[in-house]
Chimera marker file (.cmm) of the C-alpha trace (Angstrom):
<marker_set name="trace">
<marker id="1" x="-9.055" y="21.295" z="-16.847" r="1" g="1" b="0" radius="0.5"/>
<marker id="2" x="-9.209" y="24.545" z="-18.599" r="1" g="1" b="0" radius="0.5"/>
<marker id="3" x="-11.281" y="23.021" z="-21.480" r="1" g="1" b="0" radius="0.5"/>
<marker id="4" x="-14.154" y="21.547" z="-19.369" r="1" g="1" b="0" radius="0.5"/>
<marker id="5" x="-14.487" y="25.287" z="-17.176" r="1" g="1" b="0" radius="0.5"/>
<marker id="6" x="-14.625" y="26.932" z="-20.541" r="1" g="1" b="0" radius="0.5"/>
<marker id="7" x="-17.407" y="24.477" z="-21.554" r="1" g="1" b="0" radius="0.5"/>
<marker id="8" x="-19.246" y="24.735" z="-18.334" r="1" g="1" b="0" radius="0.5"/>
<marker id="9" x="-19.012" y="28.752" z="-18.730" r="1" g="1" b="0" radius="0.5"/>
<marker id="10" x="-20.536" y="28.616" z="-21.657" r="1" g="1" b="0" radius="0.5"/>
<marker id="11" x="-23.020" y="25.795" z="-20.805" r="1" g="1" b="0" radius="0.5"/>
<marker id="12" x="-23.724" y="28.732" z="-17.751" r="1" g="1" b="0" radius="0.5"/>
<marker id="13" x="-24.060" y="31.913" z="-19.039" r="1" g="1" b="0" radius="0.5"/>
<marker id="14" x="-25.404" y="33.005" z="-15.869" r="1" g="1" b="0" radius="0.5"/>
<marker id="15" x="-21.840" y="33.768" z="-14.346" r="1" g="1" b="0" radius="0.5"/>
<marker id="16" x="-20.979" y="36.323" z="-17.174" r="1" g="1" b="0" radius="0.5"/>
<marker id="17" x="-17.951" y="34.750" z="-18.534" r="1" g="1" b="0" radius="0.5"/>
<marker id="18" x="-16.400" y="34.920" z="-15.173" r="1" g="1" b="0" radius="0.5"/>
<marker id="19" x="-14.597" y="32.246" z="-13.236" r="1" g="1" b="0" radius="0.5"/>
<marker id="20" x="-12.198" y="31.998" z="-10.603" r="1" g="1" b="0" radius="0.5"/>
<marker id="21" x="-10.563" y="28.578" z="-11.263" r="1" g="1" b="0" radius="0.5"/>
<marker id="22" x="-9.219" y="27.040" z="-7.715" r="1" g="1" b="0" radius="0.5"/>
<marker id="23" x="-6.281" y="24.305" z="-7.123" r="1" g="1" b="0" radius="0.5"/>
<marker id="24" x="-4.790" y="22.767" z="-3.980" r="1" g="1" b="0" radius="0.5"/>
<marker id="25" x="-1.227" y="23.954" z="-5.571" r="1" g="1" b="0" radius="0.5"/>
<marker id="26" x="1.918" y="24.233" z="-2.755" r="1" g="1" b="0" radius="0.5"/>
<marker id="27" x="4.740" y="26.736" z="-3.239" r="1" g="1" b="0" radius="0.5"/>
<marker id="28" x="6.890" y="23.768" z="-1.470" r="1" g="1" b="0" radius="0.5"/>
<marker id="29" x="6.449" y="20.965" z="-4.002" r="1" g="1" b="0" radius="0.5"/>
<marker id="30" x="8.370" y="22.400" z="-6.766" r="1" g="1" b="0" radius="0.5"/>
<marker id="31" x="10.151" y="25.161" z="-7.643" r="1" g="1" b="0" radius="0.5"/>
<marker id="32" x="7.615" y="25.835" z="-10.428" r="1" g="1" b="0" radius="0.5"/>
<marker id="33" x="4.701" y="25.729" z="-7.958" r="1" g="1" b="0" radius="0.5"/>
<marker id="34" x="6.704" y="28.252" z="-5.567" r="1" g="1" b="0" radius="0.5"/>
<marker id="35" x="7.429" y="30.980" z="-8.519" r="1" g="1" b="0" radius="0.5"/>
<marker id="36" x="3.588" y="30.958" z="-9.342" r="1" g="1" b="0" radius="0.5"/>
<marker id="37" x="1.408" y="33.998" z="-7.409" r="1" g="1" b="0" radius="0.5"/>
<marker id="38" x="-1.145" y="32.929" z="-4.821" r="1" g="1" b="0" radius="0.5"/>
<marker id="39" x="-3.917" y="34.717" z="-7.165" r="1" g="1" b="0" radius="0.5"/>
<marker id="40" x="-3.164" y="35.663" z="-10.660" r="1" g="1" b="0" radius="0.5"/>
<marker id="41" x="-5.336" y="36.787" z="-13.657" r="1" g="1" b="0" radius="0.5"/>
<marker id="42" x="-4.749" y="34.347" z="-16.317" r="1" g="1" b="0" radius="0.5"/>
<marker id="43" x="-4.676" y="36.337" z="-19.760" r="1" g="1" b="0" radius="0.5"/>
<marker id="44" x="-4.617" y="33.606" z="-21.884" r="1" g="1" b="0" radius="0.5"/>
<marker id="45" x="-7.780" y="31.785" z="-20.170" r="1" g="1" b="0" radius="0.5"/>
<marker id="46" x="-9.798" y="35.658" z="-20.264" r="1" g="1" b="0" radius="0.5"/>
<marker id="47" x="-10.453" y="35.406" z="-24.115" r="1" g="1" b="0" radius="0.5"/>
<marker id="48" x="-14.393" y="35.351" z="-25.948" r="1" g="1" b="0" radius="0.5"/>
<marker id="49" x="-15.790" y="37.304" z="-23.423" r="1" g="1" b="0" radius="0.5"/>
<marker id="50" x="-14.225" y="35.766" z="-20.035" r="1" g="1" b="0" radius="0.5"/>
<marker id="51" x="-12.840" y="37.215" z="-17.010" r="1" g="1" b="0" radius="0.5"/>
<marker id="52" x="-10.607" y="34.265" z="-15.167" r="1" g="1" b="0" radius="0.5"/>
<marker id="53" x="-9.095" y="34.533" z="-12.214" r="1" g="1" b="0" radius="0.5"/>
<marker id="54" x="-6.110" y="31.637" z="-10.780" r="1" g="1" b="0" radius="0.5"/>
<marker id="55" x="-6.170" y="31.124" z="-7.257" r="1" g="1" b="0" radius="0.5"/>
<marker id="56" x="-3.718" y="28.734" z="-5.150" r="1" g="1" b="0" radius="0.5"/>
<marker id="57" x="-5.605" y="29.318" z="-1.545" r="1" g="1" b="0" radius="0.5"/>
<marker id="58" x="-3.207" y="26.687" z="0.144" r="1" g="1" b="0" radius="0.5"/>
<marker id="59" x="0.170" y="27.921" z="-2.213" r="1" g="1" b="0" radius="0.5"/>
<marker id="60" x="1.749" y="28.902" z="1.311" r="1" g="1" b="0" radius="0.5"/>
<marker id="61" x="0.400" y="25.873" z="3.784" r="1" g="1" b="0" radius="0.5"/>
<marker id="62" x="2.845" y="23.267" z="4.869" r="1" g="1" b="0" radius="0.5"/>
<marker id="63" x="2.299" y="19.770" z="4.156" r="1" g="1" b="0" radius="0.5"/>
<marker id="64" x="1.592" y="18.777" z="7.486" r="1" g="1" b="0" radius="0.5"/>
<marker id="65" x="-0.999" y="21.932" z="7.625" r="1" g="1" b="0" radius="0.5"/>
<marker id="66" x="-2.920" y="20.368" z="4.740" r="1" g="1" b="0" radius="0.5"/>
<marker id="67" x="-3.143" y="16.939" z="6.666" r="1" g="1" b="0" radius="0.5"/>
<marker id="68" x="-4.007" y="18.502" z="9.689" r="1" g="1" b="0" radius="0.5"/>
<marker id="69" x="-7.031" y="21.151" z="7.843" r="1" g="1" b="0" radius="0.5"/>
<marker id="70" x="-7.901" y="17.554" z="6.827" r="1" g="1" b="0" radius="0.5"/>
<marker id="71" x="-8.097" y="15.942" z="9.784" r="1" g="1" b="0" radius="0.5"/>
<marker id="72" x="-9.691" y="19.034" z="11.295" r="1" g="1" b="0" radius="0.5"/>
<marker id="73" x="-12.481" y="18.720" z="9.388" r="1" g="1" b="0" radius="0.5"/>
<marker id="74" x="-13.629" y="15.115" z="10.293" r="1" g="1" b="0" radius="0.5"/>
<marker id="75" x="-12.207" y="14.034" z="6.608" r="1" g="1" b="0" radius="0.5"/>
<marker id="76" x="-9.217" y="11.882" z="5.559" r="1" g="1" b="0" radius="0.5"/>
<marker id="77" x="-7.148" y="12.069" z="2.807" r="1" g="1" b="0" radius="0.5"/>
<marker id="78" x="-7.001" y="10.120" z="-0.297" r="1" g="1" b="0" radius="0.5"/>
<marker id="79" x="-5.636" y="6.536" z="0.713" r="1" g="1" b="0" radius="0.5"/>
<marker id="80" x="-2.663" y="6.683" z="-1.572" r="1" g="1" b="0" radius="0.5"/>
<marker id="81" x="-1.173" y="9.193" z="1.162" r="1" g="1" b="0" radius="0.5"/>
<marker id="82" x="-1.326" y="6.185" z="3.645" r="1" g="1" b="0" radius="0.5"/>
<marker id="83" x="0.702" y="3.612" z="1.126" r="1" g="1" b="0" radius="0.5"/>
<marker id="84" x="3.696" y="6.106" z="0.912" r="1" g="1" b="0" radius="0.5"/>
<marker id="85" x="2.891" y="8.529" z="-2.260" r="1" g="1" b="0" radius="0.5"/>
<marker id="86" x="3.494" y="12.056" z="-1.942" r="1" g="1" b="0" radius="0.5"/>
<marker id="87" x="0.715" y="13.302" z="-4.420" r="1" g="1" b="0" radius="0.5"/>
<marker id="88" x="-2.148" y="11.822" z="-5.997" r="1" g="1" b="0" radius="0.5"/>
<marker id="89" x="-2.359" y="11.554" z="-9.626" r="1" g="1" b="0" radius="0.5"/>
<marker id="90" x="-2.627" y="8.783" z="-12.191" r="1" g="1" b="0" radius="0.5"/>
<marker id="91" x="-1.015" y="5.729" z="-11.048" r="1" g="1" b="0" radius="0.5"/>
<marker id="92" x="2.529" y="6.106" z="-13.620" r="1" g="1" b="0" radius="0.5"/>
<marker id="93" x="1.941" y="10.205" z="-14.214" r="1" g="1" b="0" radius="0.5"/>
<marker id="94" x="4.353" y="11.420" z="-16.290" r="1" g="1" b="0" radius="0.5"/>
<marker id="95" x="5.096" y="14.257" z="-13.903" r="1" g="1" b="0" radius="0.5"/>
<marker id="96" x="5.172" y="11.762" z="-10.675" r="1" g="1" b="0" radius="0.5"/>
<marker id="97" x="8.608" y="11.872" z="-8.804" r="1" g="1" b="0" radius="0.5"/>
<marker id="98" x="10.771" y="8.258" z="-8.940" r="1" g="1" b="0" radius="0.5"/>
<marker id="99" x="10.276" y="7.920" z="-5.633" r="1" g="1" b="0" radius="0.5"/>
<marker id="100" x="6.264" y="7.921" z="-6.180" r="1" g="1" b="0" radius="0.5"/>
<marker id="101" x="6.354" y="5.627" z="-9.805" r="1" g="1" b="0" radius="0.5"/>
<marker id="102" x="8.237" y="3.165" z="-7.358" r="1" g="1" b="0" radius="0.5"/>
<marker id="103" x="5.471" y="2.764" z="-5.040" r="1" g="1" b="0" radius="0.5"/>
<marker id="104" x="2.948" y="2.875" z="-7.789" r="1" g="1" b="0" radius="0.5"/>
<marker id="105" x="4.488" y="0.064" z="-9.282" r="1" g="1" b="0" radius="0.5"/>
<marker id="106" x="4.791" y="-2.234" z="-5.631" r="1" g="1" b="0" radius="0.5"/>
<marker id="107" x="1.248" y="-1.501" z="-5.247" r="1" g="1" b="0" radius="0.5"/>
<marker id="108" x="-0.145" y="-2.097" z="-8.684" r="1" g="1" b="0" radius="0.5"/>
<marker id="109" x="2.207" y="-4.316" z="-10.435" r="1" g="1" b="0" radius="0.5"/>
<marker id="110" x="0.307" y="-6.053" z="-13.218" r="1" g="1" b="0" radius="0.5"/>
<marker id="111" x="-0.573" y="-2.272" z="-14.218" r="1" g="1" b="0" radius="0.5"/>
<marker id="112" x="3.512" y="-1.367" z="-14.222" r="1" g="1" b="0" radius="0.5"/>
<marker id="113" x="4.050" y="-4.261" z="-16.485" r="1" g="1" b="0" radius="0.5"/>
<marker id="114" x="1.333" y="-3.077" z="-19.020" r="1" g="1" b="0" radius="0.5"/>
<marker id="115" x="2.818" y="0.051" z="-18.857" r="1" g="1" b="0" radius="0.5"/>
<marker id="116" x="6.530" y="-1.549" z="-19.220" r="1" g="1" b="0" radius="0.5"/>
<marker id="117" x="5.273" y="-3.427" z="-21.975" r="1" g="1" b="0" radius="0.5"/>
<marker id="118" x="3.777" y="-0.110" z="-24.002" r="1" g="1" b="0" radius="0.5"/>
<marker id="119" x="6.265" y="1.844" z="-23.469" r="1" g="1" b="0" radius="0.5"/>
<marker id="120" x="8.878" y="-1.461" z="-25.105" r="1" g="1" b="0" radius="0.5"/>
<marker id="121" x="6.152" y="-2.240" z="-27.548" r="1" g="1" b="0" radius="0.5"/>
<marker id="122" x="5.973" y="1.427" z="-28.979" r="1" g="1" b="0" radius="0.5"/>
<marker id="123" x="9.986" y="2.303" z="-28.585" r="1" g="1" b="0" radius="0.5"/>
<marker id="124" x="10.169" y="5.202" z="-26.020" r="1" g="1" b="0" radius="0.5"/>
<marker id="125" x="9.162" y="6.181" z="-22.989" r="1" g="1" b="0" radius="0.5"/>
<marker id="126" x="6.571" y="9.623" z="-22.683" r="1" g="1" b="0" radius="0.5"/>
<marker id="127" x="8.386" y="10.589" z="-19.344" r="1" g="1" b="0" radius="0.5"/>
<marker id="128" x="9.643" y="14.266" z="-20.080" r="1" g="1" b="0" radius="0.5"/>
<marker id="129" x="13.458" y="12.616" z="-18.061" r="1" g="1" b="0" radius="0.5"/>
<marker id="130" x="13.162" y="9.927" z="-21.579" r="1" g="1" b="0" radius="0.5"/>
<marker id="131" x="14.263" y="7.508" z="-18.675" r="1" g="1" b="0" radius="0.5"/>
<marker id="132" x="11.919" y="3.670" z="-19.026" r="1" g="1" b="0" radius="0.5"/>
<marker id="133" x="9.430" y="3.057" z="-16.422" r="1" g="1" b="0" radius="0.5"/>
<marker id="134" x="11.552" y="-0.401" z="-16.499" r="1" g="1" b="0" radius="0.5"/>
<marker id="135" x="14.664" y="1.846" z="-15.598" r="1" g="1" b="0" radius="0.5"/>
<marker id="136" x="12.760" y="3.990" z="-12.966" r="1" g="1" b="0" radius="0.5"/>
<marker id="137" x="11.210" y="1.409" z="-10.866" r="1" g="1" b="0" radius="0.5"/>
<marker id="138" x="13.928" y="-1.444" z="-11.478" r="1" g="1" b="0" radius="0.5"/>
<link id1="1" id2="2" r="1" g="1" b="0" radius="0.2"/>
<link id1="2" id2="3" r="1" g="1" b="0" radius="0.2"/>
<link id1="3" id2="4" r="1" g="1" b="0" radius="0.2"/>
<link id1="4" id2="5" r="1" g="1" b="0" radius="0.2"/>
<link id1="5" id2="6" r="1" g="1" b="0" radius="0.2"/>
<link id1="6" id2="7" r="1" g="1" b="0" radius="0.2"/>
<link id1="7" id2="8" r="1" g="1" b="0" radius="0.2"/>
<link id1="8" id2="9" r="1" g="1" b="0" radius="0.2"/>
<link id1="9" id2="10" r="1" g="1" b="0" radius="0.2"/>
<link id1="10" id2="11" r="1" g="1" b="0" radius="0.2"/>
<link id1="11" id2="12" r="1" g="1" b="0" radius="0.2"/>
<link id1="12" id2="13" r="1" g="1" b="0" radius="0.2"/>
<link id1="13" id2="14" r="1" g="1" b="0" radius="0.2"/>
<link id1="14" id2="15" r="1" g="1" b="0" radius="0.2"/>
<link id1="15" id2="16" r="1" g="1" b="0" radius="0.2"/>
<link id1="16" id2="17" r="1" g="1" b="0" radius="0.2"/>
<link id1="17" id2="18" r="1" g="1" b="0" radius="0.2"/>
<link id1="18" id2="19" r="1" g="1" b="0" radius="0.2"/>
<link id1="19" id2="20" r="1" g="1" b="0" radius="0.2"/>
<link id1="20" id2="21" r="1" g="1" b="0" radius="0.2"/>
<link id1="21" id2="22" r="1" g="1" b="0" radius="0.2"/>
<link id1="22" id2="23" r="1" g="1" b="0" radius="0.2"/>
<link id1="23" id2="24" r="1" g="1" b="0" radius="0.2"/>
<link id1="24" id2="25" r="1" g="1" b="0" radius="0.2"/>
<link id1="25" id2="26" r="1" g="1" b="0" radius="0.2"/>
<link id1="26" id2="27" r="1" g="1" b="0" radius="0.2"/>
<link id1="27" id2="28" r="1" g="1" b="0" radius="0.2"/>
<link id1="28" id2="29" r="1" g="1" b="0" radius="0.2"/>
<link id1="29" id2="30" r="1" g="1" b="0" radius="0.2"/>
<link id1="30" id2="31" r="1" g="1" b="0" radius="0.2"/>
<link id1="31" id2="32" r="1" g="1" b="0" radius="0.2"/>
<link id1="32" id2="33" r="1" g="1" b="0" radius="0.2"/>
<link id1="33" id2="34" r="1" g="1" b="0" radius="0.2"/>
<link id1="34" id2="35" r="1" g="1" b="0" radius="0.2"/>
<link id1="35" id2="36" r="1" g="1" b="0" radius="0.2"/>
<link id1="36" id2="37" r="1" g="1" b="0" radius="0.2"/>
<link id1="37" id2="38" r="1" g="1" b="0" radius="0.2"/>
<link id1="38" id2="39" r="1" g="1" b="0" radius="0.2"/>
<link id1="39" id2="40" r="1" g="1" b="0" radius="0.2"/>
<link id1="40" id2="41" r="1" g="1" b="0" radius="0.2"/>
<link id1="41" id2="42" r="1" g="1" b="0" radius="0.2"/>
<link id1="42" id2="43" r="1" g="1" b="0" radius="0.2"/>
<link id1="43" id2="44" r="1" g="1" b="0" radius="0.2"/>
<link id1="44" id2="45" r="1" g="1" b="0" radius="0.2"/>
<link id1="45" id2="46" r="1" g="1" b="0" radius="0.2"/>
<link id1="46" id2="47" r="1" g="1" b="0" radius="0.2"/>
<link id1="47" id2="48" r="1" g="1" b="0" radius="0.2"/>
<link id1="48" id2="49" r="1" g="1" b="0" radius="0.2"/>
<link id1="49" id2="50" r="1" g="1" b="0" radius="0.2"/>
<link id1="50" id2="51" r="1" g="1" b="0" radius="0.2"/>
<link id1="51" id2="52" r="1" g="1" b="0" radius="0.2"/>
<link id1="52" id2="53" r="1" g="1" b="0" radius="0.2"/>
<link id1="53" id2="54" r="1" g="1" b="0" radius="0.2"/>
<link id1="54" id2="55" r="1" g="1" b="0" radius="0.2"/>
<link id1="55" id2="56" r="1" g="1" b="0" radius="0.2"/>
<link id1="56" id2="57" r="1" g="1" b="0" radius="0.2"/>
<link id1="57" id2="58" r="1" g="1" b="0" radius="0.2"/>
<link id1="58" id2="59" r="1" g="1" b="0" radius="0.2"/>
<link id1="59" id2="60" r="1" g="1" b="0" radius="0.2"/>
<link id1="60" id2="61" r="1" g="1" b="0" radius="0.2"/>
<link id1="61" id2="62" r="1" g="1" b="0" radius="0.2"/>
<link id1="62" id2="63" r="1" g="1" b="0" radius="0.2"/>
<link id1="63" id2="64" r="1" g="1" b="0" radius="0.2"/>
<link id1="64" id2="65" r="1" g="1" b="0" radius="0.2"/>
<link id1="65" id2="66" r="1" g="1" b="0" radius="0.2"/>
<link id1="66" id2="67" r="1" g="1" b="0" radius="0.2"/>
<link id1="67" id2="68" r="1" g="1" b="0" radius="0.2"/>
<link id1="68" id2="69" r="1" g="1" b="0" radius="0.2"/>
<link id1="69" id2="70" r="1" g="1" b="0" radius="0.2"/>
<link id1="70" id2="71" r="1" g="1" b="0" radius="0.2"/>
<link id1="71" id2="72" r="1" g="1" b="0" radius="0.2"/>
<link id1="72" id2="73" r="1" g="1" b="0" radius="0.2"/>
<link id1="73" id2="74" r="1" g="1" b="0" radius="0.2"/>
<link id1="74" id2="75" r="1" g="1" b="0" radius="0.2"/>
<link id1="75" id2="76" r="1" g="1" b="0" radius="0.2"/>
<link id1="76" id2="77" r="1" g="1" b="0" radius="0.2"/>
<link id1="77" id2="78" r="1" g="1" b="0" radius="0.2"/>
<link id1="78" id2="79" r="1" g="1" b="0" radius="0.2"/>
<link id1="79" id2="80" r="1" g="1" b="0" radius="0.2"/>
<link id1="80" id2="81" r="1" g="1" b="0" radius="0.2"/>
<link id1="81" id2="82" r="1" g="1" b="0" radius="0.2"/>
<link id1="82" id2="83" r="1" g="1" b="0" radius="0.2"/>
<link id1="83" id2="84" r="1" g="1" b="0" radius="0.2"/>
<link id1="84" id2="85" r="1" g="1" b="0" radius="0.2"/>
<link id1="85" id2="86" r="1" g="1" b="0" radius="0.2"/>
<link id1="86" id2="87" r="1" g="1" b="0" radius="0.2"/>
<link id1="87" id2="88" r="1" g="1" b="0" radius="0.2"/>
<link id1="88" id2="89" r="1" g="1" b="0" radius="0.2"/>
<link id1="89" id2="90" r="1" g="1" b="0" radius="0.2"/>
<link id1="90" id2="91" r="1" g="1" b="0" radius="0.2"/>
<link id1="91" id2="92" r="1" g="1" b="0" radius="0.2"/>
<link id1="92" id2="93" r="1" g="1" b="0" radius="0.2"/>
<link id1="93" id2="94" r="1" g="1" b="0" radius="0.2"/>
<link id1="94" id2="95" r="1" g="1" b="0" radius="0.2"/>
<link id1="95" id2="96" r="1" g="1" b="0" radius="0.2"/>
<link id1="96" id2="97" r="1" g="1" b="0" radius="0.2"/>
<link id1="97" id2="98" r="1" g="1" b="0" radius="0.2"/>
<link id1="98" id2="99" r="1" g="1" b="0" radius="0.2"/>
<link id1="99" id2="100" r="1" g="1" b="0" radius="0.2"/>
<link id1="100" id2="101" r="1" g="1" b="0" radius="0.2"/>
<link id1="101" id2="102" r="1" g="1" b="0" radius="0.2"/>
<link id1="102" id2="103" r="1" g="1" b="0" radius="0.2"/>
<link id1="103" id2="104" r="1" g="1" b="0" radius="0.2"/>
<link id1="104" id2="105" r="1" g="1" b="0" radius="0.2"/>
<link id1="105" id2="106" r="1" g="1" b="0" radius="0.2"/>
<link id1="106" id2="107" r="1" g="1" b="0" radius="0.2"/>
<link id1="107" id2="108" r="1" g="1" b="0" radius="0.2"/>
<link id1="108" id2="109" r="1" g="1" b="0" radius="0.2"/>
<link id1="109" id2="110" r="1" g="1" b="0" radius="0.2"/>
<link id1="110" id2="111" r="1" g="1" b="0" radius="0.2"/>
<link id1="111" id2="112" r="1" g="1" b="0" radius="0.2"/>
<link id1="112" id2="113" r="1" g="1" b="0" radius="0.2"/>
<link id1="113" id2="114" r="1" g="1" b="0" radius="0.2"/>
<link id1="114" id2="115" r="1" g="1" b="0" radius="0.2"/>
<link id1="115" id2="116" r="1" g="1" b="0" radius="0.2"/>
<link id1="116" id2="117" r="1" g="1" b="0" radius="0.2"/>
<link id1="117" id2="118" r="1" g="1" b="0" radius="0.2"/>
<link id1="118" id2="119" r="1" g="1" b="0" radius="0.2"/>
<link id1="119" id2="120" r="1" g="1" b="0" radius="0.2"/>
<link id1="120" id2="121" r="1" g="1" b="0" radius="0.2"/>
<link id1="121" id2="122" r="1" g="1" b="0" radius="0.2"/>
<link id1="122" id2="123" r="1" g="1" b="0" radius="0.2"/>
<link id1="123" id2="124" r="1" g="1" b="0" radius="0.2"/>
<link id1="124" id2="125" r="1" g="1" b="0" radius="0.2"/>
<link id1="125" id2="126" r="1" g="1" b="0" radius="0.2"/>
<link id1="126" id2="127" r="1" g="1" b="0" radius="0.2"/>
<link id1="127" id2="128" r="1" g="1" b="0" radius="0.2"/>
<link id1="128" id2="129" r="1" g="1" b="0" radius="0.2"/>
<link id1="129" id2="130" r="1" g="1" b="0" radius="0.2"/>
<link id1="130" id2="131" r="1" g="1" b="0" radius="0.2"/>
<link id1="131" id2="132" r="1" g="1" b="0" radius="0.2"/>
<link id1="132" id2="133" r="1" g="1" b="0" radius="0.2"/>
<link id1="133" id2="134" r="1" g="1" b="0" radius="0.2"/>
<link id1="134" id2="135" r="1" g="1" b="0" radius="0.2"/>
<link id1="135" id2="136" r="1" g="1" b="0" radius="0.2"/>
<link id1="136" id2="137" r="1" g="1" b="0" radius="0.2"/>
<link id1="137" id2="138" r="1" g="1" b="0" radius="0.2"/>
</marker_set>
């Protein structure tokens, strides 16, 4: 993500090298997310001229205040929500909890297989647990 907003800076000169990038990050899905500051300047992003700014405007909502902001505004949320995931990523994210990589895999499972069979074909796994996706999902 932080490639393509330095690309479209400088494909924009117009904004001066400054950019406030914005993500739907809660403080309650991790303990990662929760450490991270509702708005932080991100020195390593404000190089060549930019100023960049982090901003988590939802870090403190609850997960039913996100559903309900949703609601509220006539939208609804991605249908994975409705099949049982808790967060919507690629299908087998590497990141994804068990709990979510099961579901994936009951409601695409010719896509778990091909996964199965890369991850057997090429010897490991590239889960950061080093647990199979044949392991994970049973």
């Amino acid at each position: 993500m932080s490639r393509e907003l330095r690309r479209y800076l400088k494909a924009n000169p117009r904004f001066g090298g400054r950019i406030v990038s914005c993500m739907g990050l809660r403080a309650d899905e991790s303990r990662d997310r929760a450490r991270r500051s509702p708005v932080s300047f991100s020195a390593c992003n404000s190089k060549a001229g930019r100023q960049w700014i982090d901003w988590l405007p939802i870090h403190h909502w609850s997960e039913a205040r996100v559903f309900s902001e949703i609601a509220a505004a006539g939208e609804r949320p991605h249908w994975v929500y409705a099949k049982g995931m808790k967060r919507c990523s690629c299908s087998f994210c590497i990141m994804a909890t068990r709990d979510d990589l099961r579901r994936a895999a009951q409601l695409r499972p010719r896509l778990a297989a091909e996964y199965i069979a890369l991850e057997e074909e090429i010897g490991h796994t590239l889960s950061p647990t080093r647990i199979p996706l044949r392991e994970i999902i049973g």
